[in-house]
N, C-alpha and C positions, 0 to 999 in steps of 0.2 A: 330644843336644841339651839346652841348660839347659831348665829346666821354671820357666815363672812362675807366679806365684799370679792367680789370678780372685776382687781383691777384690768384697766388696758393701757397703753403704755401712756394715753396721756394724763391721766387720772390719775396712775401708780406714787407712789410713796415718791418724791424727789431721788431717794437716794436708790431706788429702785428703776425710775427711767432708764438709766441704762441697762440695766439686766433683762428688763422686758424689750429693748431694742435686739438685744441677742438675741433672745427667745424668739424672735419674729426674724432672725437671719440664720437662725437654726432649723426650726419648723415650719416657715412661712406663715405662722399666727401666733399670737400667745395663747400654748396648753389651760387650760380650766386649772390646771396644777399652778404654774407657774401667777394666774391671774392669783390665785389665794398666797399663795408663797408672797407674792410682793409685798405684802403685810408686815412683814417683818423682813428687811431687804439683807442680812445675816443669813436665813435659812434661805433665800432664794439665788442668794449667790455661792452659800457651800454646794447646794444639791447643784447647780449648774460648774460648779467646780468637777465634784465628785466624778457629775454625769462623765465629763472629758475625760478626767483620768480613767475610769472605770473600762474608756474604751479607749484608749492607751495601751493597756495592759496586755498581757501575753495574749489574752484569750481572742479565739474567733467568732464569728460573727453569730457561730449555733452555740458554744459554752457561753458568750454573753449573754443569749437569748436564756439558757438553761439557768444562768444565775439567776438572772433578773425574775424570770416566769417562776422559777421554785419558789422565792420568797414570795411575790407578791399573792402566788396561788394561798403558802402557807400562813398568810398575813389576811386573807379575803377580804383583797382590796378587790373593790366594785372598782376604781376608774382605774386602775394600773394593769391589771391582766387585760383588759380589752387595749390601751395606749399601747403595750408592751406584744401582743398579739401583732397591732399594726406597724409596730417597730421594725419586729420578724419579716414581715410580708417586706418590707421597705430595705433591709437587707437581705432576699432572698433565703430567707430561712426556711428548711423543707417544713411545710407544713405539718405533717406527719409530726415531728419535732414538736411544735406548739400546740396541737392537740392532744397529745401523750403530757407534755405538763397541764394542760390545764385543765384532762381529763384524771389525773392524778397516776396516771398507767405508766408502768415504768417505759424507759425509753430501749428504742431496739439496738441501739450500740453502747455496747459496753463502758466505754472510756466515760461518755455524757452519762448514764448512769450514775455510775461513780461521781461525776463532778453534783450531779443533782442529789444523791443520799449524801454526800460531804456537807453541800450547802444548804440541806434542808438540817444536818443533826449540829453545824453551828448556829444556826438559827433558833431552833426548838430547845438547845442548850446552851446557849447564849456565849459559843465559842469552849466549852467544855467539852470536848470530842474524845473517844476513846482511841488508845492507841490504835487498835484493829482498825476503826475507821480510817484512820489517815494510813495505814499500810494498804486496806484497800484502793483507797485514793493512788499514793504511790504505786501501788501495783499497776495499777490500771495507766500510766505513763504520764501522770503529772508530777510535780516537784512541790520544794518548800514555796517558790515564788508564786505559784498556783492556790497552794493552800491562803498565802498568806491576801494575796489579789483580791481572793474569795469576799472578802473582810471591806475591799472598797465596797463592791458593788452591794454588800448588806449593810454597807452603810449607807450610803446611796438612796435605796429600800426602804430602808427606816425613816427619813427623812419624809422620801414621798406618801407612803400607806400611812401612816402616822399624820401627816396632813392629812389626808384623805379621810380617814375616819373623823378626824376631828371637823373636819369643814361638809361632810358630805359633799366632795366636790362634785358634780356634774360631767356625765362624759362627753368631752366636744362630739360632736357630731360626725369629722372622719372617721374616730373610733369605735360608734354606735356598733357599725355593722359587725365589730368584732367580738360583741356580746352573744356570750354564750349561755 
């Protein structure tokens, strides 16, 4: 397996220093993610783009969680479902919530449901979705702006699991405990 490097901000690519300065006034360290990302300082500044907008977006703090955790469960990212676990915990996400994703069990409110079969059937269909699906979606009280949001945060997704697998990244050590 190739072996990446784990920069830190001093070490990082030049044109990376500053993105790993973020990274370190966003999470109070640079993520095991973000130290490989700064390899190519492109990918490390759309995914830290993405991240922002992702949470921008109409959704709240349990459908972001529900974004993020369906992909990365259906992507079996080793360091993203445990990051993304202790994300939940960091915005008070009910737990109940992130062990129903990452137990694969459907979720007990309907709406999250829906938003999780939507994001799991663009994902697994690469944005090919049946009509019925998105009337479920609508039914269940989202819109087009919902559907279409969907789309950041799977890109987003892409960006880090796809790292991930590539780099085998390591999971920092806050996130340890959220291995499941």
């Amino acid at each position: 397996m190739t072996e990446f490097t784990l920069y830190t901000a001093e070490n990082a690519p030049e044109e990376s220093k500053s993105l790993m300065a973020d990274s370190v006034a966003a999470f109070g360290m640079v993520p095991n993610l973000h130290a490989v990302m700064a390899e190519a300082p492109t990918l490390l500044k759309g995914y830290q783009v993405l991240h922002e907008l992702f949470q921008n977006t109409s959704f709240n703090a349990e459908e972001l969680t529900v974004v993020w955790q369906s992909i990365n469960v259906e992507h079996n990212c080793h360091y993203c479902v445990p990051a993304h676990s202790a994300i939940a915990a960091s915005m008070k996400v009910d737990q109940g919530i992130v062990d129903s994703l990452v137990n694969k069990t459907p979720l007990a409110d309907p709406k999250l449901e829906a938003l999780r079969e939507t994001t799991l059937a663009m994902a697994r269909d690469r944005g090919v979705i049946s009509d019925e699906q998105i009337e479920r979606f609508f039914a269940a009280g989202y819109g087009k702006q919902q559907l279409l949001e969907i789309i950041v945060g799977l890109s987003q997704k892409v960006m880090s699991n796809y790292t991930n697998h590539l780099a085998n990244t390591p999971v920092d050590e806050p996130f340890k405990k959220f291995i499941k």
